[in-house]
N, CA, C and O atoms as CSV, one atom per row, in Angstrom:
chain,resi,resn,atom,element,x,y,z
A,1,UNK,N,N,12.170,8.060,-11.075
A,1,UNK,CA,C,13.099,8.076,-9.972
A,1,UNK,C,C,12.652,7.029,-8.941
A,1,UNK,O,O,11.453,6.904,-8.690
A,2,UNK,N,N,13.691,6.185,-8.268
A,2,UNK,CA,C,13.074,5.079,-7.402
A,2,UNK,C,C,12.733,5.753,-6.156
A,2,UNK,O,O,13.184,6.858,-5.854
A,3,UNK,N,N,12.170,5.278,-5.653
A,3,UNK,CA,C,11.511,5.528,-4.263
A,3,UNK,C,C,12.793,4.914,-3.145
A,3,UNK,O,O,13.380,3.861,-3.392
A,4,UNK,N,N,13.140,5.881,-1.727
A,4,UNK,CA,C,13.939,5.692,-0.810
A,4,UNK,C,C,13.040,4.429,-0.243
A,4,UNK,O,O,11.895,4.189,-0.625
A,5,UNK,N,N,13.961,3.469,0.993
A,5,UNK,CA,C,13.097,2.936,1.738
A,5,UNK,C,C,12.192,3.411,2.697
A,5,UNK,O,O,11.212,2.791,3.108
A,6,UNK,N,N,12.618,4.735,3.102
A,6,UNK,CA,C,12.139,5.043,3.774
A,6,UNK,C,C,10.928,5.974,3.730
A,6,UNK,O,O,10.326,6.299,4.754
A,7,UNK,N,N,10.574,6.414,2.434
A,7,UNK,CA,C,9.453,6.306,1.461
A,7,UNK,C,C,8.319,5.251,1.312
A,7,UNK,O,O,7.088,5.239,1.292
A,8,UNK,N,N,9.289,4.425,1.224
A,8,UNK,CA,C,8.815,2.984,0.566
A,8,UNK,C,C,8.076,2.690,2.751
A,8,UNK,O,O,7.138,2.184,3.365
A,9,UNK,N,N,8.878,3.164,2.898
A,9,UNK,CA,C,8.234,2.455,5.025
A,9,UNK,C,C,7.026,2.990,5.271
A,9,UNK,O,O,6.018,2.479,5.759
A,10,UNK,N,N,7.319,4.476,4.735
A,10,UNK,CA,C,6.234,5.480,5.050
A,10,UNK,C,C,4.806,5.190,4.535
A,10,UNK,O,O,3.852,5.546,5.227
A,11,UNK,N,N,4.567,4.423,3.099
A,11,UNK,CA,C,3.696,3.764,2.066
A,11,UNK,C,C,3.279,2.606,3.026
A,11,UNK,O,O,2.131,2.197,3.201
A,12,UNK,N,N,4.175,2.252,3.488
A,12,UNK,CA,C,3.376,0.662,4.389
A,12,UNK,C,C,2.715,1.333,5.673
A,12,UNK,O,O,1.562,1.072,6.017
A,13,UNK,N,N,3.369,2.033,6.207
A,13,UNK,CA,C,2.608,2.827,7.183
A,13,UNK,C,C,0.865,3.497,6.788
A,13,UNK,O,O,-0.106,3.272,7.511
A,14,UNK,N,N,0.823,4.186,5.720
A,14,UNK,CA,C,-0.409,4.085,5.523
A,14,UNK,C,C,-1.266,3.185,5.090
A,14,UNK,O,O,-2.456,3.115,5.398
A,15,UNK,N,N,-0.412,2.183,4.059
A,15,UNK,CA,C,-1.402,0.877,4.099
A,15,UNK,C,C,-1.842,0.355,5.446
A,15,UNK,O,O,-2.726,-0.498,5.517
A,16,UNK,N,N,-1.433,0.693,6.182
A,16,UNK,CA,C,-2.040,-0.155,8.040
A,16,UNK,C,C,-2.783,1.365,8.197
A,16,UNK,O,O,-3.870,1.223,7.637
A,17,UNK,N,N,-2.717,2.288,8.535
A,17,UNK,CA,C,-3.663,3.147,8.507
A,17,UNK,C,C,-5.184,2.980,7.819
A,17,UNK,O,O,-6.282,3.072,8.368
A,18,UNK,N,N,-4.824,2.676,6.299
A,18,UNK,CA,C,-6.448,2.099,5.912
A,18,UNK,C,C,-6.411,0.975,6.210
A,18,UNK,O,O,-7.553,0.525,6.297
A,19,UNK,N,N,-5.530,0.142,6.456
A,19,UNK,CA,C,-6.349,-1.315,7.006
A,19,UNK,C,C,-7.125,-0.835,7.814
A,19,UNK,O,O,-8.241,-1.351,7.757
A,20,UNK,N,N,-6.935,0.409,8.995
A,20,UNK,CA,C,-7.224,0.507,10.276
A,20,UNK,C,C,-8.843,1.012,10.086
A,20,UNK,O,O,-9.828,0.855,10.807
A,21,UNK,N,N,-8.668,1.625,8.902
A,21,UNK,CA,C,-9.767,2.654,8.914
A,21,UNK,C,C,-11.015,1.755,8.218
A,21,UNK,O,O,-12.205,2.068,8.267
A,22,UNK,N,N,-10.467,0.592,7.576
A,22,UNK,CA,C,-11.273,-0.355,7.220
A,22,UNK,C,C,-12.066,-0.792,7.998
A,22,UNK,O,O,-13.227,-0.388,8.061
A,23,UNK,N,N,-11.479,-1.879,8.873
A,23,UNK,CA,C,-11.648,-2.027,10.567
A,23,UNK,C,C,-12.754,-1.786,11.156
A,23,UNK,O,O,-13.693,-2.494,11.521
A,24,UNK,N,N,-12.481,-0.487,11.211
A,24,UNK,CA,C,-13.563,0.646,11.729
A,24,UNK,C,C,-14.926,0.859,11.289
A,24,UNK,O,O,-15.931,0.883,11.999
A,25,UNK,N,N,-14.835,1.028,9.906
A,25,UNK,CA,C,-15.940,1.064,9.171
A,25,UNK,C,C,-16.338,-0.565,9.148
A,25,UNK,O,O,-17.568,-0.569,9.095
A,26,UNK,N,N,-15.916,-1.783,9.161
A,26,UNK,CA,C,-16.563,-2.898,9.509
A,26,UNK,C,C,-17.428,-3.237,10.564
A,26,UNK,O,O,-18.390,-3.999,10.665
A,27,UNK,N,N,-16.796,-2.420,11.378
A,27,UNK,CA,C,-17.126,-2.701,13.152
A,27,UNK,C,C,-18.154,-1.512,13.536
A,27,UNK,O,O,-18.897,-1.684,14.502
A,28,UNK,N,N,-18.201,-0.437,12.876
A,28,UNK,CA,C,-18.768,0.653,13.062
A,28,UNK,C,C,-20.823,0.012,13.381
A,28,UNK,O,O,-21.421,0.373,14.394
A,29,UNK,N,N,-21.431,-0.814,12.405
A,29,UNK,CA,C,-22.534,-1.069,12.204
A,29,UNK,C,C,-23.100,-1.730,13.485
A,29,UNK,O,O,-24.319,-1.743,13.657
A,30,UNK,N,N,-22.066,-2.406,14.598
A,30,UNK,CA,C,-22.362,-2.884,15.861
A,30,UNK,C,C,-22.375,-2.068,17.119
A,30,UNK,O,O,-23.023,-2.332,18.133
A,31,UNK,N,N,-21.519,-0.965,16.914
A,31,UNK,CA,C,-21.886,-0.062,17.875
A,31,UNK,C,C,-23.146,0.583,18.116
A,31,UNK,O,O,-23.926,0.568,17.164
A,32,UNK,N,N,-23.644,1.327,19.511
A,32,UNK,CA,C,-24.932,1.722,19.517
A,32,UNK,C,C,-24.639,3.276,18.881
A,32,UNK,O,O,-23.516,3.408,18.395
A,33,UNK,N,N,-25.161,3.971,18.855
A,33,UNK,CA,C,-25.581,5.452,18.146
A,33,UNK,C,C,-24.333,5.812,18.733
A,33,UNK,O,O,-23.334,6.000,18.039
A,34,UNK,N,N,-24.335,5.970,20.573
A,34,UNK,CA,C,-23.339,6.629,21.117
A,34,UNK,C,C,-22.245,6.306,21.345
A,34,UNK,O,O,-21.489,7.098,21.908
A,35,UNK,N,N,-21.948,5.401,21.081
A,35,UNK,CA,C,-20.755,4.425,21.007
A,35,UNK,C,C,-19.952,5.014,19.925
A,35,UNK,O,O,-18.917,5.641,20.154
A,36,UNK,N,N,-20.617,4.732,18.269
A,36,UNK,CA,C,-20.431,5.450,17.350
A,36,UNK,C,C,-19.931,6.836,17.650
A,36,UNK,O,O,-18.786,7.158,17.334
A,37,UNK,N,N,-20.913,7.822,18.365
A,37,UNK,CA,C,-20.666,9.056,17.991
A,37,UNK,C,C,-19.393,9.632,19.286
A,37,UNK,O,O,-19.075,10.784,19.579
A,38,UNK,N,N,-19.016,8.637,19.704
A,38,UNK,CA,C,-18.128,8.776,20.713
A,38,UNK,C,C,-16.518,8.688,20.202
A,38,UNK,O,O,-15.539,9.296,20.636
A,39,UNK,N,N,-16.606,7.859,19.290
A,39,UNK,CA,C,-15.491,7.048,18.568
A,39,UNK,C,C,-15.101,8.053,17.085
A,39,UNK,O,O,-14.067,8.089,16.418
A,40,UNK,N,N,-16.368,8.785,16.940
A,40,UNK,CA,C,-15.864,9.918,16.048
A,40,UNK,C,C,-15.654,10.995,16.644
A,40,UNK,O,O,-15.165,11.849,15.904
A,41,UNK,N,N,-15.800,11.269,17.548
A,41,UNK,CA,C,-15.293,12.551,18.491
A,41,UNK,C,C,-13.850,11.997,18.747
A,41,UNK,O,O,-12.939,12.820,18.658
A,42,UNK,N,N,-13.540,10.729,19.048
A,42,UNK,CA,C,-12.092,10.286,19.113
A,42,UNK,C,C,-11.353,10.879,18.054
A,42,UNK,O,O,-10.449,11.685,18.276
A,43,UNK,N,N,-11.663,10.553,17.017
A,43,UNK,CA,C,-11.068,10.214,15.499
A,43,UNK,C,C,-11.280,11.480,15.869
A,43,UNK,O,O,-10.890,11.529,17.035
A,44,UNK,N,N,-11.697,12.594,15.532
A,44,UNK,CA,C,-11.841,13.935,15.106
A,44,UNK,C,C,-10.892,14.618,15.942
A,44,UNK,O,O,-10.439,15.755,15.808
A,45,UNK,N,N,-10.750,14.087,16.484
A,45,UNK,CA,C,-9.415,15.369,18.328
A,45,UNK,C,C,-8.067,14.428,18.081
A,45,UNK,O,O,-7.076,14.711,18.755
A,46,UNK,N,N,-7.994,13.413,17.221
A,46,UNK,CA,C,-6.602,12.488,17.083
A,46,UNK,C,C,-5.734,13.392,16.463
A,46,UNK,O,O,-5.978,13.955,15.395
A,47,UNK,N,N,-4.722,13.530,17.131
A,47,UNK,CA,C,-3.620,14.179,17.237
A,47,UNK,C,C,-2.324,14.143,16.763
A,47,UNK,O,O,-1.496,14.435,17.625
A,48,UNK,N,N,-1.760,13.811,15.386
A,48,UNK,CA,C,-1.920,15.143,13.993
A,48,UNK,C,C,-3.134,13.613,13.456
A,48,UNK,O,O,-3.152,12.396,13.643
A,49,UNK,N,N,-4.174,14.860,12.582
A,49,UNK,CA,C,-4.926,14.345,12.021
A,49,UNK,C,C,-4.440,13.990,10.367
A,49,UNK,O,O,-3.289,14.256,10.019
A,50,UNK,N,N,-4.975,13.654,9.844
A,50,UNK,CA,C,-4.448,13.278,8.449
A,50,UNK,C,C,-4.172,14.617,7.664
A,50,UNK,O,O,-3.099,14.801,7.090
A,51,UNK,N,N,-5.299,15.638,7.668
A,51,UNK,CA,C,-4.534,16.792,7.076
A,51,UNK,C,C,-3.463,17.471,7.769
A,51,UNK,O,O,-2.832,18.332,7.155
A,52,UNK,N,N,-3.213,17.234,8.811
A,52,UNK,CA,C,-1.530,18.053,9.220
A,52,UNK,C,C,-0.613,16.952,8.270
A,52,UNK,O,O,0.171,17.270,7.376
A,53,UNK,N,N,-0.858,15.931,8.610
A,53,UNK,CA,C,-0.060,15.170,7.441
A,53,UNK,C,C,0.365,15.264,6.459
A,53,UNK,O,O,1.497,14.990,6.059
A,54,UNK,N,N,-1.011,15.903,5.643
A,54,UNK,CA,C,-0.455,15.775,3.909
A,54,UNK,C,C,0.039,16.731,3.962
A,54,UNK,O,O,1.138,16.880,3.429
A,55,UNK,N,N,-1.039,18.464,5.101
A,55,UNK,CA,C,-0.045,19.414,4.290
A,55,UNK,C,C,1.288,19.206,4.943
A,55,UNK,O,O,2.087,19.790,4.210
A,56,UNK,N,N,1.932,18.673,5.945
A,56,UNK,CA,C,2.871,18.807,6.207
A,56,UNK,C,C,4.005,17.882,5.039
A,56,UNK,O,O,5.182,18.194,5.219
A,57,UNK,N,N,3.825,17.053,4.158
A,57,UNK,CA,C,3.721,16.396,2.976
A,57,UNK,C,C,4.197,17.286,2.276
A,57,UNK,O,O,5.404,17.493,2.148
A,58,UNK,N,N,2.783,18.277,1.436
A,58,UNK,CA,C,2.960,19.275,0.637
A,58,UNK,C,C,3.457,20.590,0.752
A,58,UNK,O,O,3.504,21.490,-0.086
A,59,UNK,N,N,3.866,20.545,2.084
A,59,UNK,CA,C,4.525,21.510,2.447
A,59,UNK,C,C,6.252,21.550,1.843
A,59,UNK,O,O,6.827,22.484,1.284
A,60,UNK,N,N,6.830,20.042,2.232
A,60,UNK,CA,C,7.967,20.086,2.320
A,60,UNK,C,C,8.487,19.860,0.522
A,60,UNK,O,O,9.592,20.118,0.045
A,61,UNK,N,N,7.060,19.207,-0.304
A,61,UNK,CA,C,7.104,19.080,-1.401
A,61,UNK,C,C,7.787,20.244,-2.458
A,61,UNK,O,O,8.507,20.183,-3.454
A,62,UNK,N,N,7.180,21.276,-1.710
A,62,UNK,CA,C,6.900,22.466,-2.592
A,62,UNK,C,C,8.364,23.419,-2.246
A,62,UNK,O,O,8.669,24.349,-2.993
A,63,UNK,N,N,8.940,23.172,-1.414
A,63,UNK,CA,C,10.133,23.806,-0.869
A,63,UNK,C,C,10.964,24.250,-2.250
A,63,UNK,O,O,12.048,24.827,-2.160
């Protein structure tokens, strides 16, 4: 079955998500300890996190 575009939008949307997360992990090795552990307290309280995502994903999957 083909994929909607808007499927197909949603797929590019996470490709920039791991670009992003790439990024991060590039840049991560220049920060100091707390810098680091500041920036994962970010990431960790980001607001929907990736699992509200999927299950919200597998939620609607399973309907």
């Amino acid at each position: 079955m083909p994929l909607s575009g808007e499927a197909i939008r949603m797929m590019n949307y996470v490709d920039d998500v791991s670009t992003t997360l790439r990024r991060i992990l590039a840049l991560a090795p220049i920060l100091t300890p707390e810098e680091r552990h500041r920036v994962a307290e970010y990431l960790t309280h980001a607001n929907p996190g990736i699992d509200a995502v999927v299950n919200a994903l597998n939620a609607e999957s399973s309907k």
